[in-house]
N, C-alpha and C positions, 0 to 999 in steps of 0.2 A: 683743721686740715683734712681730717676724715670728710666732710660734710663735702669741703672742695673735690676731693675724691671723689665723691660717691655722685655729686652732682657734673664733673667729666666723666665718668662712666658712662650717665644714664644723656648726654650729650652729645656721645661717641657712639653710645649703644642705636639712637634715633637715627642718627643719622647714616652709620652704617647700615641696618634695616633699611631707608626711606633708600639706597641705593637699589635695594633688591624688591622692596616693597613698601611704598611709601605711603598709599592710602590704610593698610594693615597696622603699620606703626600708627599713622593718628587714632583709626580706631581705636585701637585697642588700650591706644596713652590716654585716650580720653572717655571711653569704659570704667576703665580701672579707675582713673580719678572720680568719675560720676559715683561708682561703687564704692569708695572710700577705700581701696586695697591700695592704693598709693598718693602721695601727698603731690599734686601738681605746683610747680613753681606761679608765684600770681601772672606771670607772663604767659605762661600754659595753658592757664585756666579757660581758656577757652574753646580747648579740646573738648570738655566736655558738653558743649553745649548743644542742643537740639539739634541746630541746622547743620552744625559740623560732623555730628553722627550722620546723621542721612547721609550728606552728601559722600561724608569717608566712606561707607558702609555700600552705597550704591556702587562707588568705584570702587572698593574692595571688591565686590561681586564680580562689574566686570570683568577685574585684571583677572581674576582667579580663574574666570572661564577665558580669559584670551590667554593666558601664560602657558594652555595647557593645549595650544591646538597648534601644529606646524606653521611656521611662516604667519602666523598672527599674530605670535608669541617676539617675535625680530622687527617686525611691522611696529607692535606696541611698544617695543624695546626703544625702538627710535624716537616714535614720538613723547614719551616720558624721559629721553635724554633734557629736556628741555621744561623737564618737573620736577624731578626727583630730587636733582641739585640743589637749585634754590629751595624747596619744600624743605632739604635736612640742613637747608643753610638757616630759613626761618626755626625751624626744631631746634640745633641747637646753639640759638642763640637765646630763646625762649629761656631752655632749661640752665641757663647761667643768668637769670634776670634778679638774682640777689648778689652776685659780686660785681657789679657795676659794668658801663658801657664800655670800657675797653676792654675784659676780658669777656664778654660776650659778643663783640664783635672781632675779637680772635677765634672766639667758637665755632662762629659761623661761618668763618674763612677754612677753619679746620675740618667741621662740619660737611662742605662743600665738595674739600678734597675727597674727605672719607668717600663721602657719595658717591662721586664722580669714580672713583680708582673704583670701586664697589660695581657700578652700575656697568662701566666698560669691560668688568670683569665678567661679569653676566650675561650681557651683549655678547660678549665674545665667545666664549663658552655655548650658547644658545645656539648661534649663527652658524657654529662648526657639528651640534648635535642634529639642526633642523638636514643636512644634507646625509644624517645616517639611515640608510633605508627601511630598517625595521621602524616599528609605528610606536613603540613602546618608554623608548630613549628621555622622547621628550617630557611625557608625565612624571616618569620618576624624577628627571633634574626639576620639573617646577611641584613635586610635593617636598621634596628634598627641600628646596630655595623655603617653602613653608611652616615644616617647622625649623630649618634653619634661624626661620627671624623667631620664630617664637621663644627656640631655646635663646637664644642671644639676647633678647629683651630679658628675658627671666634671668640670664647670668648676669645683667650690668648692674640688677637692680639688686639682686642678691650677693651678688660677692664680684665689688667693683674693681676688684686686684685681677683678680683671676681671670676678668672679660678682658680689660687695657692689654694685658701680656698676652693673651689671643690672639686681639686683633689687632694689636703690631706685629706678629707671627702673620696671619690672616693678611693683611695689607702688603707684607714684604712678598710671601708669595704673590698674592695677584701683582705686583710692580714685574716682578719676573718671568710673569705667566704671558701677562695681555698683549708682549708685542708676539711670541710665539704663537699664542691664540688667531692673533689678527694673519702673522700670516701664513698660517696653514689655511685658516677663509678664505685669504686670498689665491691661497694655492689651489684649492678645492674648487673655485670661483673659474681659475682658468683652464683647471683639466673640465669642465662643464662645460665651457664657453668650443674647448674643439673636440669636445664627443658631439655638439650638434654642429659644428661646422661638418664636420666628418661623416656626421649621418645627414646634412642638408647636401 
């Protein structure tokens, strides 16, 4: 039962991550398995391979420099709406590949959500930071978002109890957050729209 545990941890852990940072999780899941510091599922096993490090590693690089620059960082938020998801859908279905295809394709559906609640959470969050006028806001929330995944990768793997009751804590907030998030955006969105009516 522990092993099931520990392997939903590290399936919830990916996937939440891949909502905020999905090229960083592969990297770094398939680092650590090249390294031997953790044992990848044989379904995983292919994190660690050659071409998957570059390419993780090149797009690691660039999100890291676009997360961190005003309105590139909302810009890339959108178009990794349409990555992040399925990437933590394939993730964690990967990492349940020893309890057979239907609880790994629960995982993946699970996976997904994670993502999805995760990444709108961020999105939104972001979207409302990009319109504060100081220049400063925005680095801190995306070194924040960095080691966020870091610590959160190291807690599923290390103490799989203590992550799951987080980040059901962690998911119920953002469910409560994202429609507030979204509309004060939208609120901030129309007092913009008639300070240039007002000044055109």
């Amino acid at each position: 039962t522990m092993d099931l545990i520990a392997q939903l941890a590290l399936a919830a852990g990916r996937a939440w991550g891949a909502g905020l940072r999905l090229y960083a999780v592969v990297f770094l899941a398939g680092i650590a398995g090249r390294m031997g510091w953790i044992e990848l599922p044989g379904s995983l096993a292919y994190l660690g391979n050659d071409g998957v490090l570059w390419v993780a590693g090149a797009f690691l690089l660039l999100e890291f420099l676009a997360d961190k620059i005003p309105m590139v960082d909302s810009a890339w938020d959108a178009l990794q709406t349409f990555i992040r998801i399925p990437g933590a859908m394939v993730l964690a279905w990967g990492a349940l590949g020893e309890q057979g295809e239907a609880l790994q394709f629960a995982a993946a559906l699970l996976g997904g959500s994670i993502a999805g609640v995760t990444h709108l959470g961020k999105a939104g969050t972001r979207a409302i930071i990009n319109h504060s006028p100081e220049p400063f806001s925005n680095g801190i929330a995306s070194f924040f978002e960095d080691g966020l995944v870091i610590g959160g990768l190291w807690l599923a793997m290390t103490h799989p109890w203590v992550f799951l009751v987080l980040l059901a804590l962690f998911l119920a907030l953002l469910v409560w957050l994202i429609p507030k998030l979204w509309r004060a955006f939208a609120a901030s969105l129309r007092r913009l729209r008639r300070r240039q009516v007002a000044a055109g």
